[in-house]
C-alpha positions as CSV (number, residue, x, y, z in Angstrom):
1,X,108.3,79.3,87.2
2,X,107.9,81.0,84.2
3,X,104.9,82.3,81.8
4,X,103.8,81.4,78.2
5,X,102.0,83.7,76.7
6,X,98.5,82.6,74.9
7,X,98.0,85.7,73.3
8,X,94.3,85.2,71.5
9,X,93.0,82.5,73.5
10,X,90.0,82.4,75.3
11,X,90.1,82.4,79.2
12,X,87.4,79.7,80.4
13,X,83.7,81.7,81.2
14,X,81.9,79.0,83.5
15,X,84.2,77.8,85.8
16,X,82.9,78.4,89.0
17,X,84.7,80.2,91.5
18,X,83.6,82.0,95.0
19,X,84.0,85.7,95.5
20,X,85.0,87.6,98.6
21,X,81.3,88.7,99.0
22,X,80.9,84.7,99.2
23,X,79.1,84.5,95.9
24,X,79.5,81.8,93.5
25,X,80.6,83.9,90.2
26,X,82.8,83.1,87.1
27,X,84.9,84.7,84.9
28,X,81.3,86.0,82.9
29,X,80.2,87.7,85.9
30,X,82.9,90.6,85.0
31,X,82.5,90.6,81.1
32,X,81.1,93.5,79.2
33,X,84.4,95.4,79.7
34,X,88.3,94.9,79.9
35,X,90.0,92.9,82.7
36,X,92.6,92.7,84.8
37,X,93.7,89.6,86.1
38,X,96.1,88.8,88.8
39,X,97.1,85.6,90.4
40,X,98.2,85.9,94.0
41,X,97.7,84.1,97.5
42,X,97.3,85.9,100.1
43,X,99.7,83.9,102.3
44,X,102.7,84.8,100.2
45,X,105.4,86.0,102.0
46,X,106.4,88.6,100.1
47,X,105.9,89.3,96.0
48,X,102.0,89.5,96.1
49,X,101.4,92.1,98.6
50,X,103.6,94.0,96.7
51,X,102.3,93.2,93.3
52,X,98.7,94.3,94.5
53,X,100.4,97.3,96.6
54,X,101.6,98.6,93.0
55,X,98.9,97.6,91.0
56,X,96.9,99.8,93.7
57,X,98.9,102.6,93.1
58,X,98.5,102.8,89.5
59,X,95.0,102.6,89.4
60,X,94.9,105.2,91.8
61,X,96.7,107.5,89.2
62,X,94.8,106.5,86.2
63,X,92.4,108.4,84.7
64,X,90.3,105.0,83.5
65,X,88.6,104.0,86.4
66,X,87.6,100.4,88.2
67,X,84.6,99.2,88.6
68,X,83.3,102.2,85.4
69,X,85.9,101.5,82.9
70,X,87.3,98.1,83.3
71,X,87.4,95.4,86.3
72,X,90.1,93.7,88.3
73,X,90.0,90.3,89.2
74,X,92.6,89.2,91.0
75,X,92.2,84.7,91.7
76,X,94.0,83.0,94.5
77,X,95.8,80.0,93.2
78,X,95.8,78.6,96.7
79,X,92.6,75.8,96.8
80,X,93.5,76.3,100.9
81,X,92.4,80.1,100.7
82,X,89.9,81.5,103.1
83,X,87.1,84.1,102.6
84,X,88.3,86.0,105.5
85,X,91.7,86.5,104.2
86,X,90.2,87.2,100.3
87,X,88.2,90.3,103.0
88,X,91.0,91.5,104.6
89,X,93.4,91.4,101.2
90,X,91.0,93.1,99.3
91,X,90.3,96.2,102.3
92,X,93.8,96.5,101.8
93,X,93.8,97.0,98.4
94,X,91.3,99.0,97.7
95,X,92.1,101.5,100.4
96,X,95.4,101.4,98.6
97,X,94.0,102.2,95.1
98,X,91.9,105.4,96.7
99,X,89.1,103.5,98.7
100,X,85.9,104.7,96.6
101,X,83.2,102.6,96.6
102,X,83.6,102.2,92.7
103,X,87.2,101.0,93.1
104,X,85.6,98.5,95.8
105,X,82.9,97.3,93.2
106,X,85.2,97.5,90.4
107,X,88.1,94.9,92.0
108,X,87.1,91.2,92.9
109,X,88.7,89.0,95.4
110,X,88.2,85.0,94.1
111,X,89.0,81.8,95.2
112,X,88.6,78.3,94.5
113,X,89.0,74.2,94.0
114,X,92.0,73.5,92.8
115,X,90.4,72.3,89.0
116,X,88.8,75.8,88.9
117,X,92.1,77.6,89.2
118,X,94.1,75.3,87.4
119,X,91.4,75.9,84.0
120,X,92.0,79.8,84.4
121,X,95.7,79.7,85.1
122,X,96.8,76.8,81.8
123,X,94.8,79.0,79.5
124,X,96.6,81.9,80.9
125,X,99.9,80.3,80.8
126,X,100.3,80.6,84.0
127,X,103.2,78.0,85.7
128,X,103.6,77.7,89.3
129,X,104.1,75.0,91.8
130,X,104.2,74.3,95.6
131,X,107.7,74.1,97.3
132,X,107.8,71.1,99.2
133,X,110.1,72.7,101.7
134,X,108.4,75.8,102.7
135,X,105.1,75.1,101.2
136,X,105.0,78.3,99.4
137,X,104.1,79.2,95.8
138,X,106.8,80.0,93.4
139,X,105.0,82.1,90.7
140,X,106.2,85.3,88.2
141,X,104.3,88.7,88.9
142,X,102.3,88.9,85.7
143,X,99.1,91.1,85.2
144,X,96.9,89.5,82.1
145,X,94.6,91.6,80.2
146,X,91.6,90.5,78.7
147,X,89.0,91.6,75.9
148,X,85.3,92.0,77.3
149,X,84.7,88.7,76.3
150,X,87.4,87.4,78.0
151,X,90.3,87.0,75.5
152,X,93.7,87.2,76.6
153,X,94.9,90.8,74.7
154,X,98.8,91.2,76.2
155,X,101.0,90.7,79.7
156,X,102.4,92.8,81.8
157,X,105.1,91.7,84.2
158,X,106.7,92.3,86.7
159,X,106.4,95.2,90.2
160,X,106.1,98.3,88.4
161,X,103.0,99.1,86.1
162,X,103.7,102.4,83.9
163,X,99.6,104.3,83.4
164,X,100.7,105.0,79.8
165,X,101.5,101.7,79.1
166,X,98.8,100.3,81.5
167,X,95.5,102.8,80.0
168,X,96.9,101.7,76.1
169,X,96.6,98.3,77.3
170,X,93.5,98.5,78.8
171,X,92.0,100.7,75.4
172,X,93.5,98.3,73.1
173,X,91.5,95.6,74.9
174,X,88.2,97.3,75.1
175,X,88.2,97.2,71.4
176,X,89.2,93.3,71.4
177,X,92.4,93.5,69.8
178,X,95.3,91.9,71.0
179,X,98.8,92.7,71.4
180,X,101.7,91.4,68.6
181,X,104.0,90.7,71.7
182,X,103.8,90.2,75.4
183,X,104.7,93.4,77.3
184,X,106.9,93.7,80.1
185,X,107.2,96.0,82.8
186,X,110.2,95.2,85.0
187,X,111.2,96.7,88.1
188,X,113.8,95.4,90.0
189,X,115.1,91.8,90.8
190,X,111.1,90.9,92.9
191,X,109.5,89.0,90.1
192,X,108.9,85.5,91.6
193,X,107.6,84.3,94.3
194,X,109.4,82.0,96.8
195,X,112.6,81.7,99.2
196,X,116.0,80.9,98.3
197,X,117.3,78.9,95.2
198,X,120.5,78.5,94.5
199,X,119.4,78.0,90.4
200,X,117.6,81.7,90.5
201,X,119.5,84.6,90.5
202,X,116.7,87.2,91.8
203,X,117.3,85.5,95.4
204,X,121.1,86.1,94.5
205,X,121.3,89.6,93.3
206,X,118.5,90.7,96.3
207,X,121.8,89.3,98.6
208,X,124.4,90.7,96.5
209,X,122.6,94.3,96.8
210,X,121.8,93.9,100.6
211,X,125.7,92.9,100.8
212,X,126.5,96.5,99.1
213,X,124.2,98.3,101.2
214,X,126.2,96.9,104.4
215,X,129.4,97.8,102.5
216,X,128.3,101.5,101.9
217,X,127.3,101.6,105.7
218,X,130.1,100.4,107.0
219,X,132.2,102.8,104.4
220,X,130.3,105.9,105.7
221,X,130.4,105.0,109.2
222,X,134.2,104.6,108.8
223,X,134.6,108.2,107.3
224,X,132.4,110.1,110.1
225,X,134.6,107.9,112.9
226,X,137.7,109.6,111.4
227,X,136.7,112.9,110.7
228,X,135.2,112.9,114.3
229,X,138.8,111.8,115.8
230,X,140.2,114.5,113.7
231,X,137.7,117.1,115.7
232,X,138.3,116.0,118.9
233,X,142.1,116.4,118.5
C-alpha cells in the first residue's frame, strides 16, 4: 500500500465521525489551527503503536504545543473500532506525549462508518486494504498536515519525526501554505503495516537483520567459550 500525495486539496469538513469522548464531531470541530492527522487502528499488531509511540515523543519535545498551538487527530480506518479501545489508545498516548491536560484536549481519538473514513482517507491519498488471510490492515506510516481550514499542506512518513522538521511543518501550515514536495522522514525498514509478503522487502530486510543479530550472538558467544577454555587451562 502506498500514498499519493494531494498536496492542495481540501480534506472533507462534514463527515461525521465519533470521538473518544463519544461525541459526534467532524473534521471542522478541530479547525482554527494546524492539524495533524494519523491513520491507525488500534488492533494493529505492530506499526501503529509505534507510529503514535513516536509521534508522542516528539510532541513531547516540541516547543509548539497540542491542544494551544495545533491539534492531533488521529482516525481509525477500522469501521469495527470500539470506543473503549479509541479510550485506552489515546491514555496511552497522551501519557506518552507528557500527560498534561492540554496534550489530552489537544489530541482526538475518532472513529467511524466505513464511507466516513473512506471520504477522509481518498482525499488524503491514503491506500490501504484488508488482508484476507490475517485480516489486518496493510497501510504506510504517514502523518498529514493540514492548514486551519483543513487543506492538506505536506507528508511526513515514516517512524521517526525530526521537531525541526516537524515545528517548520506545523508554521508553514498555520499560515496556509503548502509544501512544493512531500516530506519524508524515514526510520528504519517499519513503514507498513501487515505480516509477511514475499513481494515487500521491509518483512525481508526485518529477517535478514534479525538473522545478523543471531550471527553476531552466536560469533561473541564463540569467542568468550574459547577464551574461557584458554583460562581454565
Amino acid at each position: 500500500m502506498d500514498v499519493t500525495p494531494r498536496l492542495g486539496v481540501a480534506i472533507p469538513r462534514t463527515v461525521d465521525f465519533t470521538s473518544d469522548e463519544g461525541r459526534t464531531v467532524t473534521m471542522a470541530t478541530y479547525g482554527g489551527r494546524p492539524t495533524l492527522l494519523t491513520f491507525n487502528y488500534t488492533s494493529c499488531p505492530l506499526l501503529c503503536s509505534l507510529q503514535l509511540a513516536s509521534l508522542a515523543t516528539t510532541l513531547k519535545e516540541l516547543r509548539m504545543r497540542p491542544g494551544r498551538d495545533f491539534d492531533v487527530v488521529t482516525l481509525s480506518i477500522d469501521p469495527e473500532e470500539t470506543l473503549a479501545r479509541l479510550k485506552g489508545a489515546k491514555l496511552v498516548h497522551v501519557r506518552e506525549a507528557g500527560g498534561t491536560p492540554e496534550v489530552a484536549a489537544g489530541w482526538h481519538f475518532l472513529a467511524g462508518s466505513a464511507s466516513s473514513i473512506a471520504a477522509i482517507t481518498e482525499a488524503a491519498g491514503f491506500h490501504y486494504r484488508r488482508d484476507p488471510q490475517t485480516n489486518e490492515l496493510r497501510h504506510k506510516a504517514t502523518l498529514v498536515i493540514l492548514t486551519p481550514d483543513g487543506v492538506i499542506s505536506s507528508y511526513l512518513h515514516g517512524l521517526g519525526y525530526d521537531t525541526a522538521e516537524l515545528t517548520a511543518a506545523l508554521a508553514r501550515a498555520g499560515r496556509g501554505e503548502i509544501a512544493d514536495a512531500p516530506n519524508s522522514s524515514l526510520t528504519g525498514f517499519l513503514l507498513n503495516c501487515f505480516q509477511y509478503d514475499p513481494k515487500d522487502h521491509a518483512p525481508l530486510a526485518l529477517l535478514v537483520m534479525r538473522l545478523g543479530g543471531l550471527l553476531a550472538l552466536a560469533f561473541l558467544l564463540v569467542v568468550v567459550g574459547v577464551f574461557g577454555t584458554r583460562e581454565l587451562r
